[in-house]
N, C-alpha and C positions, 0 to 999 in steps of 0.2 A: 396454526400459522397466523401473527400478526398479519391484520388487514395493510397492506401495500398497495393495492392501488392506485394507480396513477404517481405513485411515486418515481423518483429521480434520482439514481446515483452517477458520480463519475468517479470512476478510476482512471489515475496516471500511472503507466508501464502496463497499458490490460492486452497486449497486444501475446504475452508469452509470462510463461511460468506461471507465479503466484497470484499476480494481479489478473491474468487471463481466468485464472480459477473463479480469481474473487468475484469477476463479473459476470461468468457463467452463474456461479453461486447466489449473486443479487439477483437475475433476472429468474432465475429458480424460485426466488420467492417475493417476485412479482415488480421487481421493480425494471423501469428502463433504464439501459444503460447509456453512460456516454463514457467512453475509454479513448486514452491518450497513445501515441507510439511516438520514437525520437526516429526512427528509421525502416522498422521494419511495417509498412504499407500495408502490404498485402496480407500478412500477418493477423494485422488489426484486422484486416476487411475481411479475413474468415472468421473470427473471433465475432463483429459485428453478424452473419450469416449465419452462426449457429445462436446467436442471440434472438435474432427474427425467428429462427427456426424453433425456437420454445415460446415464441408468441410476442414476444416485447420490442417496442422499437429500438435501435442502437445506432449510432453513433462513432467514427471516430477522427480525432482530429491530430495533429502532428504537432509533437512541443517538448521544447528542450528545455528539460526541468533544472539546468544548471547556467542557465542563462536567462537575470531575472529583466532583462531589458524584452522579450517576447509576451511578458502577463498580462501585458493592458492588451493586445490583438488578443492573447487566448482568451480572455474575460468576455470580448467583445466577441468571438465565436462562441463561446457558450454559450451569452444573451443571445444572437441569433438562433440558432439552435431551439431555445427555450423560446424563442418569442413565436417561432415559426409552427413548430410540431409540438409544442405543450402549453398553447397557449398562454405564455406569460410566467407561468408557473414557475417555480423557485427549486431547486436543489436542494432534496431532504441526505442527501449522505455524499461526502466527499471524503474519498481513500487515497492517500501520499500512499503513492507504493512504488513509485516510480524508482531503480537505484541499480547500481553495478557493486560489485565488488573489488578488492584489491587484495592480494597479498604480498606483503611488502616487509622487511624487517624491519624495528624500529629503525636501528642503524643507520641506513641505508635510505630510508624514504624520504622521498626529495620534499622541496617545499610546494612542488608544482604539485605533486601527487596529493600531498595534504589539503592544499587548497581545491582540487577537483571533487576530492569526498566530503571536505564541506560545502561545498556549491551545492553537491548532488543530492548529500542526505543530509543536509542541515537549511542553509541558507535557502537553499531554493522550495524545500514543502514550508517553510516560516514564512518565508513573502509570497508564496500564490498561495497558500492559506488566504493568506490577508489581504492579497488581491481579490481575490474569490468571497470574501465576506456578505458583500453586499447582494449577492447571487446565492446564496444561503439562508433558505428558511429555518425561522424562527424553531425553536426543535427538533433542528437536525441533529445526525451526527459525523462527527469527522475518525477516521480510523488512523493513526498514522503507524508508518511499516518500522518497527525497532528491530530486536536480532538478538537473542541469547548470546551474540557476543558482547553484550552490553553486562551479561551476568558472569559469566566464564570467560575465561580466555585461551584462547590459543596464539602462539607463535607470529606473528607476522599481521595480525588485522588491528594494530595498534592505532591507524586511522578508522578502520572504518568503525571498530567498535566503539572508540570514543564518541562520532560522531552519532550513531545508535543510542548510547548512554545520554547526550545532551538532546535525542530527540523524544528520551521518556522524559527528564524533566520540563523541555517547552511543552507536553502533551498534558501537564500539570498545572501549568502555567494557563493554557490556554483554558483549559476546561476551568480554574479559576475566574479568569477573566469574558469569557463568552457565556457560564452559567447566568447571567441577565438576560441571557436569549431562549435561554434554556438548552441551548447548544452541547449537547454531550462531546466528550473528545477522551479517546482512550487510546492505547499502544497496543500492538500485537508486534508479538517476540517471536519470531518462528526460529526452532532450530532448526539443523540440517539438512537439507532437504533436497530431494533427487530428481533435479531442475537441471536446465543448461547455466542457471546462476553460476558464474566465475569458473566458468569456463567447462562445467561440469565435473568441478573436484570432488563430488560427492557421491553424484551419481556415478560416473565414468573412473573411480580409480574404489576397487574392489577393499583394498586394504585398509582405506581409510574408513569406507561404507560397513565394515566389518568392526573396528574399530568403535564407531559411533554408536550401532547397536548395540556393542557388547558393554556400554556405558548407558544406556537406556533402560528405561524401565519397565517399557512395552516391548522392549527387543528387536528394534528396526529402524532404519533412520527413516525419517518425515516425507511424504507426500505433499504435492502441491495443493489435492483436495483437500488434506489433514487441516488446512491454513485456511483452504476459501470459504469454507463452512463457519469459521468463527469470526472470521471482517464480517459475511452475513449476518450472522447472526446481531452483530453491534450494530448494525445500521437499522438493524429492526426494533419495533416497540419491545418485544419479549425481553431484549437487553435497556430500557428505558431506564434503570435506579442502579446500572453500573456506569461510572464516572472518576476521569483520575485514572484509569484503574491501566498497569503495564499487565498482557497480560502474556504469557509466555508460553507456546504450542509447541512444546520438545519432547513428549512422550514422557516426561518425567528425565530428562536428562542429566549426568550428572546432582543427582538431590542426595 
C-alpha cells in the first residue's frame, strides 16, 4: 500500500451509494476524509462514524452541487476545516461524484430537465473544480464520476449520458491543463450498479438486473465496492503515471 499519511480527500455525494463506498474505501487506505450531502444529514454523519471507526478523521459538510452561487462558502468551509484539524494542509484528492439520475425520452425531455443534469453533472464538478483549485495540492488527484452511458446507450438517459460523455472530455482537458501542477485527473465509468441510484432501477427491478448480467462478462451487475476500490486506488501513488485516462468498471459490459 502507497504511504498516505496524513493525506486528505474529499468526496461530494459520500453520504450513500458510490461515493459513500468511495470514502470508506480512501480512509481504508489511510487517508482522511471530508464528504459532501445535499440532504441526507444523518446519512453523512453515519458515514463520517464509520470513518472515525477505522481510525481517520472525517468530515461532513452540506452543498448543493448544482448551484454554483454556494462554492465560495464551501471553499471557505473546507479552508476552515483544513486550517483547523490538519493544520493548513492542502487537499491531496478531490472526487465529483456527486449526481442523480434521470430517465427521460429524448422526445419528451423538457428543457428544465436538461438544464438540471447539466448543472448537476456538468457545470457544477467544472466550477467547484475550479473553485477548489487553490485548496489543492500540488500532486493531487482529481477523480471525476462519468457512467458507461457515455459508451452504450440505453433508451431514455439521452441527457444524462451526454452529460457523462462531456465530463470524460473536461477530464482531458483538465488533466491537460493542471499537469503544470502535476495534478492528475482521470474519469471512472461505472456500469450498472445495485445502489438506490435512480430510484433503484437496477437493484430493485429483477428483469432488468438479469438482463445486465446476462450482457456482462463477469455475469453480474456491479456493486457499489466494485466502484469504491478503483476512485481509491487513483487517488493513491500506486495509480501516480495514469492520466487522461476514462476508465470504465462494468465487469466487461457489453465488449
Amino acid at each position: 500500500m502507497s504511504n498516505t499519511t496524513n493525506k486528505i480527500a474529499l468526496v461530494t455525494g459520500g453520504s450513500r451509494g458510490l461515493g459513500k463506498d468511495s470514502a470508506l474505501q480512501l480512509a481504508k487506505k489511510g487517508f482522511d476524509v471530508i464528504i459532501t450531502y445535499q440532504t441526507k444529514k444523518e446519512d453523512a454523519e453515519n458515514v463520517v462514524s464509520q470513518i472515525n471507526n477505522i481510525g481517520k478523521k472525517a468530515f461532513s459538510i452540506q452543498l448543493d452541487i448544482a448551484t454554483t452561487s454556494g462554492f465560495e462558502n464551501f471553499k471557505t468551509e473546507i479552508k476552515t476545516i483544513l486550517d483547523s484539524h490538519f493544520d493548513g494542509k492542502k487537499l491531496d484528492a478531490l472526487v465529483n461524484n456527486a449526481g442523480v439520475g434521470i430517465n427521460s425520452p429524448f422526445e419528451t425531455t423538457s428543457e428544465e430537465a436538461l438544464d438540471a443534469m447539466t448543472n448537476i453533472h456538468f457545470k457544477g464538478p467544472y466550477f467547484l473544480t475550479q473553485t477548489l483549485l487553490p485548496l489543492l495540492d500540488d500532486g493531487s488527484s482529481i477523480v471525476n464520476t462519468s457512467s458507461g452511458l457515455a459508451r452504450f446507450s440505453f433508451a431514455g438517459y439521452s441527457a444524462y449520458g451526454a452529460m457523462k460523455a462531456a465530463i470524460d472530455s473536461l477530464t482531458r482537458y483538465q488533466a491537460l491543463e493542471l499537469g503544470v501542477r502535476k495534478i492528475r485527473v482521470n474519469s471512472v465509468a461505472p456500469g450498472a450498479i445495485e445502489t438506490d441510484f435512480g430510484g433503484g432501477f437496477v437493484r430493485d427491478n429483477s428483469d432488468m438486473n438479469q438482463l445486465i448480467a446476462s450482457q456482462t462478462a463477469l455475469g453480474r451487475v456491479g456493486l457499489a465496492d466494485d466502484i469504491g476500490s478503483v476512485v481509491a486506488f487513483l487517488c493513491t501513488e500506486n495509480s501516480k503515471w495514469i492520466n487522461a485516462q476514462r476508465i470504465e468498471v462494468s465487469g466487461g459490459f457489453k465488449i
